[in-house]
N, C-alpha and C positions, 0 to 999 in steps of 0.2 A: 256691256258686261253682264245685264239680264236675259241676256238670248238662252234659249234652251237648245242643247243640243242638236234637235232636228232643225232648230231654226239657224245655228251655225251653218250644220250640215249643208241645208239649201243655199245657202250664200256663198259657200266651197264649190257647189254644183255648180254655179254659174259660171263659175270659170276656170274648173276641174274634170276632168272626164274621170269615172270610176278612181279608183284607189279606195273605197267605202270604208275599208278597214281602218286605214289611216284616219281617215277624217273623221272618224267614231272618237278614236284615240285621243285626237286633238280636240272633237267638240267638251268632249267630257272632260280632259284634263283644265280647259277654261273654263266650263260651268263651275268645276269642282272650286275653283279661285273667287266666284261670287258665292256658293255656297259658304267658304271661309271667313269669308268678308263680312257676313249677316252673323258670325257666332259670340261669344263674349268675347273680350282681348285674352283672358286667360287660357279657352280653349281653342283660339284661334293661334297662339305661338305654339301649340303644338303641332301643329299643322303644317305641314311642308307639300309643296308641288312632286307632283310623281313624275319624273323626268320620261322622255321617250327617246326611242331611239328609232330609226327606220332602216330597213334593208332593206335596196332595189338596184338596180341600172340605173346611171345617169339618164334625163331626159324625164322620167315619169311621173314628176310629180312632186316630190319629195322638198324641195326648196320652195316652189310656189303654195304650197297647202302652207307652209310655217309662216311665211311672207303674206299672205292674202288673212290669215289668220288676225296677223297683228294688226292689220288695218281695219278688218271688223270692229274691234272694241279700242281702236286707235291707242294700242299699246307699243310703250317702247320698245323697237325689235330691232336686232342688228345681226348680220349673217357672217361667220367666221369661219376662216378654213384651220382646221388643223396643224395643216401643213405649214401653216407661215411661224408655228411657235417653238422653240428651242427651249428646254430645257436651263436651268440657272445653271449659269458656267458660261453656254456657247453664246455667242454674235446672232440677235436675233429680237424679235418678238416675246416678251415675257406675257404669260398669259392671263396676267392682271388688266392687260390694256385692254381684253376686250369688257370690263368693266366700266375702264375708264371710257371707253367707244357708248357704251349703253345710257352712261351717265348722260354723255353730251348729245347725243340723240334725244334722250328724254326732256333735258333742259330745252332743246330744241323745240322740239316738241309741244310741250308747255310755253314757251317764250310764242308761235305762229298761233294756237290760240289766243291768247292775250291781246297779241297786235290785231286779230279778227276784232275782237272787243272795241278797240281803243281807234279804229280804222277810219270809222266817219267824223271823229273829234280832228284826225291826225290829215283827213282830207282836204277838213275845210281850213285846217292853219297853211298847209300846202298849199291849196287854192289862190288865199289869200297872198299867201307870200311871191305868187307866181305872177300874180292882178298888178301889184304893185312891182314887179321889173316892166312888165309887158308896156302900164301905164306909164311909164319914166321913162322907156323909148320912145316912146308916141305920142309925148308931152310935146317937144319940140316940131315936131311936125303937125301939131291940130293943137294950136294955139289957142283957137279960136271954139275949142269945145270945151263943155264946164267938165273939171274933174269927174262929177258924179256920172253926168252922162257916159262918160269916156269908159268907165272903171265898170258900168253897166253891160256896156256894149264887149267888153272884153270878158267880163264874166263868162255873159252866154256866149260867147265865142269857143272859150274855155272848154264849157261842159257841152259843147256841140260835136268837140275836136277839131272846131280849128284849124288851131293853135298848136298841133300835136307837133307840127315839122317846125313851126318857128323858133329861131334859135336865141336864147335870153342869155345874158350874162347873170350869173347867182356864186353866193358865197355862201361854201359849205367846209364844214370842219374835217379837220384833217383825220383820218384813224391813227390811233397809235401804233407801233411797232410790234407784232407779235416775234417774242423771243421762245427760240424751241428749247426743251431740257437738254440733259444730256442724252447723248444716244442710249435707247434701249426703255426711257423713261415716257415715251410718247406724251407728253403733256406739254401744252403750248400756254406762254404765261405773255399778259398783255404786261407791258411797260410800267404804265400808267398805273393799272389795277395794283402793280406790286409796291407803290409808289404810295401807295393811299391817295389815288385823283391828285395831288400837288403840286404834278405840270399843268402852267397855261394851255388853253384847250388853241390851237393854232386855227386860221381857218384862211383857204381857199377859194381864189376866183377861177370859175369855170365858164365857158360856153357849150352851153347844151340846150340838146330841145325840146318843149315844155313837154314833151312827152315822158324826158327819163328824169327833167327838174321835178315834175310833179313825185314822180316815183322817189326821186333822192330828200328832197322834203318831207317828203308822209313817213320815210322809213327813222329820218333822224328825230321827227315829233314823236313817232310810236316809241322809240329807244327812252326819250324824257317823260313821257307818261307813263310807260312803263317800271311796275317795282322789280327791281332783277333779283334782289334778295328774295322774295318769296318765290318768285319764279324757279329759281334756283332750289329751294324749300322742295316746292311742290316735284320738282324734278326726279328730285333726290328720291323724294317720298315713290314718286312713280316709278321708277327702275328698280328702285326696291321691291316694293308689291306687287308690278305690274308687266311690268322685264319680261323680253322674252330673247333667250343668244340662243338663236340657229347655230350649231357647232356641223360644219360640213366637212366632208371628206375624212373622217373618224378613222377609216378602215386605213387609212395610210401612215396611222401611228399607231396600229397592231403587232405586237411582236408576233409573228408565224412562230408556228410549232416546228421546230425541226430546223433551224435554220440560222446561221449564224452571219458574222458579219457585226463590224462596229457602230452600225447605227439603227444595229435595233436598239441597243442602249440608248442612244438619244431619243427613239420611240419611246419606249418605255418611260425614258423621263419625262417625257410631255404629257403623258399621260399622267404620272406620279403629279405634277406641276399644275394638272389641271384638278386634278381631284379634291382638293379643299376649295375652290371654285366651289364646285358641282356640292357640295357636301353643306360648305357653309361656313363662309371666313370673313371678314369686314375687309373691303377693300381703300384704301385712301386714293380721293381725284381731287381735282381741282374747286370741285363743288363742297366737299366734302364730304365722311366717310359713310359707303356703302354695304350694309351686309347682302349678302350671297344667296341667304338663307330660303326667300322665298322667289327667289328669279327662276323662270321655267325655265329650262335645258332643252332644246328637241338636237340630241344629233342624226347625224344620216351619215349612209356609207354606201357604197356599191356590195363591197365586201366579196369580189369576187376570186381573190387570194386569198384572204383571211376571212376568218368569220368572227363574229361577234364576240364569240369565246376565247381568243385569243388576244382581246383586252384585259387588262390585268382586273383579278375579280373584285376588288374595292369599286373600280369604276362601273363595272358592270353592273354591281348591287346600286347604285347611281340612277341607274335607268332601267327601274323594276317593267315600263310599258315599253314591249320590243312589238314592231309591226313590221310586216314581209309585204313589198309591193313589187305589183306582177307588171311582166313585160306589158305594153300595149299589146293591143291583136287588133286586127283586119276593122271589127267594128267600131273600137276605140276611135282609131285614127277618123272611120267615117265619120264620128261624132264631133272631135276635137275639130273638124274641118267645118264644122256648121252650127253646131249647139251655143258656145261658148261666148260671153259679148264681146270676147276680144279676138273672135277666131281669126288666125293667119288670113285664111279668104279674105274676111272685111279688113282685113289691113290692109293687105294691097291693094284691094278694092278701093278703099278711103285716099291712098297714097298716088294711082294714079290716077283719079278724077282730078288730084292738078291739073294734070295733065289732059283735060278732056277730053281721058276713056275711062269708059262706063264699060265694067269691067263685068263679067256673069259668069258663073260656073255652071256645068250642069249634072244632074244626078251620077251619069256614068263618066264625068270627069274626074268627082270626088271616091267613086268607090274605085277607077283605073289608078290613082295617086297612091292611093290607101294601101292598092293592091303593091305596088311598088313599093311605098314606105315600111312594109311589113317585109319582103322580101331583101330590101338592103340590109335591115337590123339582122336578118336571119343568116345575110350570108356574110356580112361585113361586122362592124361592130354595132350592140347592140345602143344607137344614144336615142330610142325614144323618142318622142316628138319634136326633139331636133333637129329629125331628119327633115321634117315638112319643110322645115326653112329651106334647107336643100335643096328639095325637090320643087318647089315655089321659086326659086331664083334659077335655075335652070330653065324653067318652063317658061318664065317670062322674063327671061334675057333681053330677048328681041326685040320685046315691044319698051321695055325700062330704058334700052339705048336708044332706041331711033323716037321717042315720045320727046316732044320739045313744049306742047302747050298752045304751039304756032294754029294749028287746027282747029275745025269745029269738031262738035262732040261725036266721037266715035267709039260705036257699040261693036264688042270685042267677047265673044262666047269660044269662052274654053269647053270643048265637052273630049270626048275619049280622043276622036280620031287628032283632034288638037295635042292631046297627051301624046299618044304614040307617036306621033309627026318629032315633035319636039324634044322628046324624052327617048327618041328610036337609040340613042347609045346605052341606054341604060339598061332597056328592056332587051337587047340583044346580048348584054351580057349577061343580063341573067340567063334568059335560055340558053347561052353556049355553055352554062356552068352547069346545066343537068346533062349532058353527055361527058365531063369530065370525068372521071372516078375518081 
């Protein structure tokens, strides 16, 4: 939460290609939330997040800058469409649930830190409890070994792996029954919990192998060590302050100017429905109650029917930081294909060295792709760096089917005339498209 802007910025860059506007946008409106956080309590509730909103073409960026955001300062985030909310009246999605979505993330959230904490306490009762099934089979067969010895030797067995395939009989307690609200309430109520814990806990004999025993024991000691109330506490507290709802696809509950039809009204009402969200209202979850007041907003839209101003203007004054993001170009795409630690190359790169091929690109393969990825956006629809998937599964079609693993390691350089060989349908229809008129 104490990064500085630039220092945001550069951690966007890593696995962002340009958008600099945007990421300006977003480093500042999260600095601006630790700046809050150092003031007094009294001048600090006057203080609210400046909501964003983005305008671009699908593919560019727009979801991963909000997404990559929240995991820098490992804040609660959850990404929602629009589209999925109805208006009070119709059959749908009310759009308090993506509160109650934020909540239970956060508690999430809060809950795998805790269990990080409590992990090696939770390991070694696990261990233990694992030593003594393993010991209790192999009591009857090595009769003739002292307990201590035996329980030694399966120890380090244990932490060697072993033991990872060997399969133990173990008793473990049963889950209670999660029961769902009624439709449209999204809220899932455990049994038990409603019950005040006053069912016997049941429990279950299983055969599994010390590999997932160990796993199912660490998780039920981490759940007993664990305090769920403050966890819960802390949850709360953190969606509250620290929240961040991705609203996507915005532009598709825009009423258009000019244009009639029955369901812009239910546009419109979604929008009306979301607007004390966005504004600031207490929401009730299963955690208990959430205000609104300081959870960042970022929406996004294409918006290439409607524009911005075509939200109704309550909402609009909502998200005083508007940013316009630009299509890729030619050197974007070179970049996004090499710069990036997660670029598309090294993924399938990494994906088929299963397969032992040792996979390379070379300079005029990546700027031949580029050159085609810019040319389908331009003649087809524009989706941004979604196309590379595209053009990445087409290219290596061939070798993704006929690759078994069966071989030795085979070295496999894509460079142009590899592109054009393999990609010849793609590139011929572009060229027959510049003599059509």
């Amino acid at each position: 939460m104490d990064l500085t802007p630039k220092q945001i910025v550069a951690e966007l860059d890593r696995y962002i290609i340009g958008q600099n506007k945007a990421k300006r946008a977003v480093a500042i409106a999260l600095r601006n939330r630790y700046r809050r956080s150092m003031l007094a309590e009294s001048v600090r509730e006057e203080i609210t997040p400046k909501n964003i909103i983005m305008k671009g073409p699908t593919g560019v960026g727009k979801t991963e800058i909000a997404r990559r955001l929240a995991k820098i300062v490992h804040a609660p985030f959850i990404k929602v469409e629009a589209t999925k909310y109805t208006e009070v009246g119709y059959v749908g999605r009310d759009v308090e649930s993506m509160i109650r979505d934020l909540a239970e993330t956060a508690v999430h959230l809060v809950k795998e830190e805790q269990m990080a904490v409590v992990e090696s306490k939770a390991r070694e009762f696990a261990e233990n409890k694992i030593i003594d099934a393993v010991v209790k089979a192999r009591k009857k067969s090595s009769a003739d070994i002292a307990e201590s010895v035996l329980r030694a030797k399966v120890a380090d067995d244990l932490r060697d792996g072993k033991l990872n395939k060997t399969v133990v009989e173990i008793e473990v307690a049963e889950r209670a029954p999660q029961l769902e609200a009624m439709p449209g309430m999204n809220i899932e109520f455990n049994l038990n919990d409603m019950l005040g814990g006053i069912l016997p806990q049941r429990k279950k004999r299983r055969r599994v192998s010390v590999e997932e025993a160990l796993a199912i024991y660490m998780e039920e000691e981490s759940e007993r060590l664990l305090d769920m109330d403050a966890i819960k506490a802390e949850g709360v507290r953190r969606a509250q302050e620290d929240g961040i709802i991705f609203i996507d696809e915005i532009d598709k509950i825009a009423h258009r100017q000019n244009s009639g039809g029955g369901m812009d009204v239910s546009r419109e009402g979604v929008q009306r429905d979301i607007l004390p969200i966005v504004e600031g209202c207490t929401v009730m979850t299963k955690y208990g109650a959430i205000k609104t007041d300081y959870i960042l907003f970022i929406a996004a839209g294409a918006f290439q029917i409607s524009s911005v101003t075509d939200l109704i203007p309550e909402l609009q004054g909502r998200f005083p930081i508007r940013v316009d993001l630009e299509s890729l170009t030619f050197d974007d795409f070179v970049k996004i294909f090499t710069e990036p630690e997660n670029a598309v190359t090294r993924q399938y790169a990494a994906m088929l060295s299963v397969e032992n091929i040792k996979l390379t690109f070379t300079p005029d393969a990546i700027e031949e792709m580029s050159r085609i990825a810019v040319v389908e956006n331009e003649t087809g629809e524009d989706i941004g760096a979604r196309r590379l998937h595209t053009i990445m599964e087409s290219l290596l079609e061939d070798i993704s089917f006929n690759a078994d693993g069966n071989n030795p390691e085979i070295d496999v350089v894509v460079d142009k005339a590899y592109v054009e060989e393999h990609l010849a349908k793609e590139i011929s229809a572009h060229n027959l498209k510049k003599y059509i008129l």
